[in-house]
C-alpha positions in Angstrom: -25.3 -15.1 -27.7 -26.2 -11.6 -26.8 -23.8 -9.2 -24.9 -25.2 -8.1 -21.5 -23.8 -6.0 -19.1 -23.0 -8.8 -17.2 -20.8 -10.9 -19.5 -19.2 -7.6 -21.3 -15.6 -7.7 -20.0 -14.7 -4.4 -18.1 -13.9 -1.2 -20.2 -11.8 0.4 -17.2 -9.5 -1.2 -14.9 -10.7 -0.9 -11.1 -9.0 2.5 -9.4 -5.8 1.9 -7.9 -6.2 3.7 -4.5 -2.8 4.6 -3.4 -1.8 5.0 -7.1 0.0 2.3 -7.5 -0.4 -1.6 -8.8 1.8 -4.9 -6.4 2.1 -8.1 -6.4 3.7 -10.9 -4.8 8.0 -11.0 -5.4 8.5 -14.4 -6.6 11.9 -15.6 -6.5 12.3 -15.1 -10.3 11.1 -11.4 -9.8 14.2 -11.2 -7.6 16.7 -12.7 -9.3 15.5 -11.2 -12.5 15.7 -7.5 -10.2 19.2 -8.5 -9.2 18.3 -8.9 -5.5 19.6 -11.5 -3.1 18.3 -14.5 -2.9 16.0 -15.1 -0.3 14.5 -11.7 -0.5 10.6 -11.8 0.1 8.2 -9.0 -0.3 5.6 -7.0 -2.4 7.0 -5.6 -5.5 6.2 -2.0 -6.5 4.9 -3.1 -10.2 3.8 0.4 -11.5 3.6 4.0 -9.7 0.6 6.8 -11.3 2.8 10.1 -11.4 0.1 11.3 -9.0 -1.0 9.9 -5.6 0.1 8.3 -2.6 2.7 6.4 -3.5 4.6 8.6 -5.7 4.5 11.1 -3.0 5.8 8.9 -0.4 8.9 8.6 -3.4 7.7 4.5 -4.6 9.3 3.6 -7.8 8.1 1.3 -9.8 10.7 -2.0 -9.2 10.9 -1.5 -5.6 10.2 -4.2 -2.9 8.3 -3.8 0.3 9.0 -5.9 2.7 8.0 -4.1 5.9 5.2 -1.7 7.1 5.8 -0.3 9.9 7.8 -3.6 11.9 5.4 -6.0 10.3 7.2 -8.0 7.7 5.6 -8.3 4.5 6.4 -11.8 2.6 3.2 -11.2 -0.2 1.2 -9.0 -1.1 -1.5 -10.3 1.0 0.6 -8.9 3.9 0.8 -5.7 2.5 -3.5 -5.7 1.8 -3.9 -6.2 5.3 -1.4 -4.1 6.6 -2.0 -1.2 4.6 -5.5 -0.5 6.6 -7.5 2.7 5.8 -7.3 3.8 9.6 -3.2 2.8 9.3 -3.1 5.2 5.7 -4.9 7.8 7.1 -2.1 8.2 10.2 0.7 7.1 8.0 3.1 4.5 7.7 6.8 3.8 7.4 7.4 1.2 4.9 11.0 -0.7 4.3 11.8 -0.6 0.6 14.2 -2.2 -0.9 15.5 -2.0 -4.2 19.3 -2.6 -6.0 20.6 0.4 -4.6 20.1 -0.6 -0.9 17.6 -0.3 1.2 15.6 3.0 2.5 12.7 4.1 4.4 9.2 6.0 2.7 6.4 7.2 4.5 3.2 6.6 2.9 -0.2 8.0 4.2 -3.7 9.3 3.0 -4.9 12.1 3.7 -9.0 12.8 5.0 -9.9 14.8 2.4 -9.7 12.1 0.0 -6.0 13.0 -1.4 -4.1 9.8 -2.2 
């Protein structure tokens, strides 16, 4: 069968726009991160040296499990809490991580800096 644009798998992988890759913690992801049981979130699975994220100070093994008081349980929380309009004001996020837990502020500027 002929190769078509359509059926050629994709050369790139889609831009990241906050400069960083999540996904869901799954309990195994925790224990496995040496967090309590229990803990729920969206864990931090890679940060680009160079964007939002690693401005705001993410690291790449950290769990977020609030923006803003909204608690975040999956990283389907954290798509639809981390709104353009919400990036472009900022907001506070709850990370935690085996050292404890602290507080990042993560927003986008207008001119298109992540």
């Amino acid at each position: 069968m002929p190769t078509t644009r359509k059926n050629r798998a994709p050369t790139r992988q889609p831009r990241r726009p906050l400069g960083a890759a999540f996904e869901t913690l799954s309990p195994e992801l925790a224990s496995r991160l040496g967090l309590r049981a229990g803990t729920a979130g969206a864990l931090v699975r890679s940060v680009e040296p160079i964007g939002a994220a690693a401005r705001a100070g993410l690291r790449a093994g950290d769990v977020i499990t609030n923006v803003g008081a909204e608690p975040i349980e999956s990283l389907a929380d954290l798509n639809r809490a981390l709104t353009a309009e919400a990036l472009r004001e900022g907001v506070r996020l709850t990370v935690r991580a085996q050292a404890g837990v602290r507080f990042v502020f993560l927003r986008v500027d207008d001119a298109g800096r992540r």
